[in-house]
C-alpha positions in Angstrom: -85.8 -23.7 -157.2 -83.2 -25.2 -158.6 -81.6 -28.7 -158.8 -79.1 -29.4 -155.7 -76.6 -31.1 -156.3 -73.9 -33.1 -154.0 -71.4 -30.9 -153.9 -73.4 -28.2 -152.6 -72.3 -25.3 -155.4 -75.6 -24.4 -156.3 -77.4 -20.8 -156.0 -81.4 -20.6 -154.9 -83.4 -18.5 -157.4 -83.8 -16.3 -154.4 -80.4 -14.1 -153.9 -80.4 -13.5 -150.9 -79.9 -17.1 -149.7 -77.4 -19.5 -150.8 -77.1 -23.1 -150.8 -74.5 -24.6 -148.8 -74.7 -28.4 -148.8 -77.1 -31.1 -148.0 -78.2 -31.5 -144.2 -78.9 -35.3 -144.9 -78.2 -37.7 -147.9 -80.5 -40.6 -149.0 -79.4 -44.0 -150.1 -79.4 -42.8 -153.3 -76.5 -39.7 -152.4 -79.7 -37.1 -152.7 -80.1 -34.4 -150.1 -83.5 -35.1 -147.9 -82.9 -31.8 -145.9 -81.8 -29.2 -147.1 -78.9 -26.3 -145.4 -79.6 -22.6 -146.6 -77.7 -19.5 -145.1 -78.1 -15.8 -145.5 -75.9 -14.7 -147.8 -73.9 -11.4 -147.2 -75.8 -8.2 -148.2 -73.9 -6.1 -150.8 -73.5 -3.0 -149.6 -74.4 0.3 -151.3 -71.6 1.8 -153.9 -71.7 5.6 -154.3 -73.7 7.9 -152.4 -74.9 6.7 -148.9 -78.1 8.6 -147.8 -79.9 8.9 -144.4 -83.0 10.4 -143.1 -84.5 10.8 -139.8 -87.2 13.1 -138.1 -87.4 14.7 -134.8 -89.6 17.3 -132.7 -88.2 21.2 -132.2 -88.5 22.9 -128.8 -91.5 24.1 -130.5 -92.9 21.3 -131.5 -92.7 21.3 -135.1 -91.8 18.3 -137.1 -87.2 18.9 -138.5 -86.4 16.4 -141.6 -83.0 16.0 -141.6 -80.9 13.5 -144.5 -77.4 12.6 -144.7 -75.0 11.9 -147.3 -71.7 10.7 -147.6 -69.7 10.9 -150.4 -66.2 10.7 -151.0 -65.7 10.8 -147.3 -67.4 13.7 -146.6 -70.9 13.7 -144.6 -73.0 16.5 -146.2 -76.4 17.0 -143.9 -79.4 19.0 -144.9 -82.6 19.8 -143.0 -86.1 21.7 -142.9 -88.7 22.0 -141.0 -92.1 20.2 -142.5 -93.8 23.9 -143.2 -90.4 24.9 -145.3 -90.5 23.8 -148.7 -86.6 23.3 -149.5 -84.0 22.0 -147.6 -81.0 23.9 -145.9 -77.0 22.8 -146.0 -75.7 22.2 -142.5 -72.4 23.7 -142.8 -70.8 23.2 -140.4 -72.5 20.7 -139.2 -73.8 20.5 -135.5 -72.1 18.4 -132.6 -75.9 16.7 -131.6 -76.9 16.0 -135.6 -73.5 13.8 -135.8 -74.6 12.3 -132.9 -78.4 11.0 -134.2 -76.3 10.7 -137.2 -74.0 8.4 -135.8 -77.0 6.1 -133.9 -78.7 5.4 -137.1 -75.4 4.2 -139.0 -75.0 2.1 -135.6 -78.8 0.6 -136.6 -78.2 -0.2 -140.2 -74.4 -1.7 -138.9 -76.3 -3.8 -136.5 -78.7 -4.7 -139.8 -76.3 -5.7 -142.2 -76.6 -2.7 -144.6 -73.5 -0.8 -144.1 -69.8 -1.6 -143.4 -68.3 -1.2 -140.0 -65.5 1.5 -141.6 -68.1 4.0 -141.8 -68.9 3.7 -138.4 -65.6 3.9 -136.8 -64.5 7.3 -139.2 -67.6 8.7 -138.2 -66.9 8.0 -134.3 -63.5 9.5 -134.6 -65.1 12.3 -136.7 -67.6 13.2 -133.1 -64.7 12.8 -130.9 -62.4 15.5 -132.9 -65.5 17.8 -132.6 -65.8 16.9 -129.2 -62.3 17.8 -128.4 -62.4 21.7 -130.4 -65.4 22.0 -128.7 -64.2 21.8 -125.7 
């Protein structure tokens, strides 16, 4: 670890904490205890990509990935006995939708930013309403 010091500028060895000041000072002006916090998670630049499995009616095991790039969601999936993978295009209403709960889980997590959540929302609700 590295030396503190008292104005409380220093970085941990670890990156994903950060130092942020001395709890408690000695006599001496030297921390006793002390403060870390979580630093913020840098977020993937590029291509984000998903994957999830579910069950068929018929019981066989779907793989299905995501990926957005330059604000397009492109979604692929096969079965486990297929061998490659097929485009979803277009893509259906109920994939968005699992789509959509595990961007909500890796929000919640820190891993992705909130804009992608809210364009994809809007993204459901347009499909929802030429759908209907």
């Amino acid at each position: 670890m590295t030396k503190a010091t008292r104005q409380g500028d220093v970085l941990s060895e670890r990156t994903s904490f950060c130092y942020v000041g001395p709890a408690r000072v000695n006599r001496h002006g030297l921390p006793t205890q002390l403060s870390w916090r979580a630093a913020p998670v840098p977020y993937a630049h590029g291509m984000a990509k998903h994957e999830w499995r579910e069950r068929t009616e018929s019981g066989e095991q779907r793989s299905v990935r995501a990926s957005h790039h330059a604000g397009k969601w492109t979604l692929e999936s096969r079965l486990k006995s297929e061998t490659g993978w097929t485009r979803l295009d277009p893509v259906p209403l109920d994939d968005l939708r699992e789509l959509l709960d595990v961007i909500e889980r890796k929000y919640q997590r820190g891993r992705l930013p909130h804009d992608q959540v809210v364009k994809l929302r809007e993204l459901i609700e347009e499909r929802e309403e030429l759908e209907e």
